[in-house]
N, C-alpha and C positions, 0 to 999 in steps of 0.2 A: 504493500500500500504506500506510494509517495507521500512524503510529510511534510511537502514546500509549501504547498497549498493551507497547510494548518498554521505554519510559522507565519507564512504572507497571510494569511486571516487575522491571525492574532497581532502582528504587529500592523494592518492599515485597521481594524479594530480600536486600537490605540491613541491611532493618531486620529482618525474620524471622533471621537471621544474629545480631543480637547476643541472640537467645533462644537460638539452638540449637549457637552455636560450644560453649558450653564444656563440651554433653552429648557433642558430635560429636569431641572431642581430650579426654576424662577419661582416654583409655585413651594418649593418648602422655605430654604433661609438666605439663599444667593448665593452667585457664582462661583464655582467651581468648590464649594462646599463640601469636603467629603469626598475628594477623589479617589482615594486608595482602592475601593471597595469599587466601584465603577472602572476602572480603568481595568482591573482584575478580569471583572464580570464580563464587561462587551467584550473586552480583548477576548476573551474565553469564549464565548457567544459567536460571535464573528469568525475565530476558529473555526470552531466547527461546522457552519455554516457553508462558509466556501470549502473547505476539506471535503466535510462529507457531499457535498455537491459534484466538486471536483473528481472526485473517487469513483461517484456513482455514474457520473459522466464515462471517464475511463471505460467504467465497466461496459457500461452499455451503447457506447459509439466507437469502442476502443483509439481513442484520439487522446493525445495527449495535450494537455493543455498552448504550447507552441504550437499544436500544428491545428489548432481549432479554426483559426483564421482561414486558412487556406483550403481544409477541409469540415468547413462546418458542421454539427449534428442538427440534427432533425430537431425542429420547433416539439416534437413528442418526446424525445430523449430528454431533452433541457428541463421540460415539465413534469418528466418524472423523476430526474434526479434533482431536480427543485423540491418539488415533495418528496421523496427521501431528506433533502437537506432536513424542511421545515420540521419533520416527523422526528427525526434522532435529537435536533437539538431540543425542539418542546419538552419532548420528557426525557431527557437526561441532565436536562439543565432547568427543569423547573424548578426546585429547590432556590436555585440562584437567582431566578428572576422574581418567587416569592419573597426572597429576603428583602430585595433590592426594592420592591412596590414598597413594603413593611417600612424598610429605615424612611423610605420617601416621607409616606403619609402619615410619620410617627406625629410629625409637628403640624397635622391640620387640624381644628376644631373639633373632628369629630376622631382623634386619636385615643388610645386607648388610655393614657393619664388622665385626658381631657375628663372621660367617662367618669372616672373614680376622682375627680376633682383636685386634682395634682398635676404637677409643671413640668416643664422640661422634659428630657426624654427619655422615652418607654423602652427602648434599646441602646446600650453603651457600644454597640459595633455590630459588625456582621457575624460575629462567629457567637457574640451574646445572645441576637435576634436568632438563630439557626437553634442554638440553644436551649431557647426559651419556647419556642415556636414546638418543639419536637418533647418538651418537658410534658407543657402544656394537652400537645394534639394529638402526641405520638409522631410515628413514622408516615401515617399519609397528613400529618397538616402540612409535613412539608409537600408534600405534593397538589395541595389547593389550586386549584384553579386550571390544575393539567388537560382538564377535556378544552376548554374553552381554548387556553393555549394553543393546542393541538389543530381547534379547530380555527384560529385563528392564522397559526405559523405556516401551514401547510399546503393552503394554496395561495398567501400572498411570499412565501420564499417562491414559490414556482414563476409567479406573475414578476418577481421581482428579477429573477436572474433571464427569465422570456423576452422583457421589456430592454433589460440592458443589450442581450444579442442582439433583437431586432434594431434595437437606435446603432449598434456600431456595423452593422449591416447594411442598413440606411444609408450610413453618413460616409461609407469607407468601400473605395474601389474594389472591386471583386477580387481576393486572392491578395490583398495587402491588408498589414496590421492596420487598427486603427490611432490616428493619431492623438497627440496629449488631449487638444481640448474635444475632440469626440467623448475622450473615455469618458472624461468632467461633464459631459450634455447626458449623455448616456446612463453614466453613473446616478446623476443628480434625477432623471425624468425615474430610472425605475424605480431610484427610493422615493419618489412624491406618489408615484401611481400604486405603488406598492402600500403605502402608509393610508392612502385613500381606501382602500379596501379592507385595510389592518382595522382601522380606528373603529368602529361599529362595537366587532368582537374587544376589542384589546379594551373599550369601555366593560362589557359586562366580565371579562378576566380578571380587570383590578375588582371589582365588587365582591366577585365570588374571592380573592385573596384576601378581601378585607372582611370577608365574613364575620359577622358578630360584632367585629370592632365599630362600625355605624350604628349597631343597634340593628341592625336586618340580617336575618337570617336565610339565606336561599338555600331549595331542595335541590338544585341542580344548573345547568347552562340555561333550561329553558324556564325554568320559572322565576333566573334571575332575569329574564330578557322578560318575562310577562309580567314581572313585579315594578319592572324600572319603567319599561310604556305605560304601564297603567298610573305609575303616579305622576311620571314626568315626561309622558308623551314622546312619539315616534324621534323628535329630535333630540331626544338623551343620546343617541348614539353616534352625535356630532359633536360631542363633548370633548374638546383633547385636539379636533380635528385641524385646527388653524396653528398651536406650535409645534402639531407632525409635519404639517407640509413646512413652515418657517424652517424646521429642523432639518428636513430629510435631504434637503435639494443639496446643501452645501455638504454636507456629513457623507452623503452617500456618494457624492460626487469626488471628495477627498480619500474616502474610500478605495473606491474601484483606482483610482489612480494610483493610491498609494500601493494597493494590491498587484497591478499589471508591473509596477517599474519593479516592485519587490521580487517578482519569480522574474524578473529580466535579470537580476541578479544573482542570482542562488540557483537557478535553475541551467 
């Protein structure tokens, strides 16, 4: 199995991170807030993301990543190892993405101090909140909100890495790489179109992660979606939807750029 694909994930993860931490935490204490634990995360995230993307690409077009250009895979390949991507990382990395909602929305009003009428915050870190979450819930709280996840990551990873081919396809002579500011058009349109689609689910994900801690308890993916329309109407699921696109266009854009130049070098 190649591992370029994991390291160039994890390290344009990284750097897409110090564009989009401080759209992604405006709404707890300010900018760049708490990177350690985020920087970890995405990098980690992002990983495996393009890896296992990459791999299941391999598998299934037998192309190696250089030679994709000149011998492209099939718009059906890309979307099935797109959902592969979204599938391994949702649940093998839910835990991480539940901690990361947690420390978020430790400091909103409706946080779990708040509740019991006390200040400051409900978790001293990440490995506390993991901790505490698993004391508390056992071994599936860490896994909250995984179906939704699931159904979330799986086919907007596919639409995300579809979208990028198709724009450097588009924009780039038949049988040549594409160039720097392609990947940047490219990169930036699949994560806006990508997140357009994300945002709906990725509202009822966080609800179902914060279970209990609002005060509302949901039986599942669907009757947190039938509990939230009914009290706050069909546009609750636009909630988030204006700083994912503010976010995604430059983040993802720095991304894939950072990513393509990163296996130009180690590859």
């Amino acid at each position: 199995m190649p591992v370029e694909e994991f390291v160039a994930g994890w390290i344009s993860g990284a750097v897409g991170l110090a564009l989009g931490h401080p759209v992604d935490t405006v709404k707890v204490l300010g900018f760049f807030k708490g990177m350690s634990f985020p920087l970890l995360s995405v990098a980690l995230v992002n990983s495996v993301i393009f890896g296992a993307y990459s791999n299941a690409l391999l598998y299934l077009s037998a192309t190696h990543h250089h030679d994709r250009h000149a011998n492209p895979p099939s718009y059906a390949h890309i979307l099935t190892a797109g959902s592969f991507s979204g599938l391994i990382q949702a649940v093998v990395l839910a835990p991480v993405d539940l901690i990361k909602v947690r420390l978020q929305n430790q400091f909103h009003p409706y946080g779990l101090k708040s509740l019991m009428g006390a200040s400051g915050a409900q978790y001293r870190g990440p490995v506390h909140c993991g901790a505490s979450i698993f004391h508390e819930e056992g071994v599936m709280g860490l896994f909250r909100g995984t179906w939704a996840l699931v159904l979330r990551d799986v086919p907007t990873i596919a639409i995300y890495f579809l979208t990028y081919t198709s724009f450097c396809q588009a924009m780039t002579a038949q049988g040549q790489e594409p160039g720097q500011r392609t990947v940047l058009v490219a990169g930036g349109c699949a994560g806006t179109i990508s997140w357009a689609f994300a945002t709906p689910l990725d509202v009822i994900k966080t609800r179902l992660q914060m279970d209990g801690v609002k005060g509302v308890s949901y039986g599942g993916v669907w009757d947190c979606i039938r509990i939230s329309v009914q009290r706050e109407g069909p546009q609750v699921f636009l909630k988030g939807l204006t700083p994912n696109i503010i976010r995604s266009f430059p983040v993802n854009a720095v991304t894939f750029l950072s990513y393509e130049n990163i296996l130009k070098l180690i590859c």
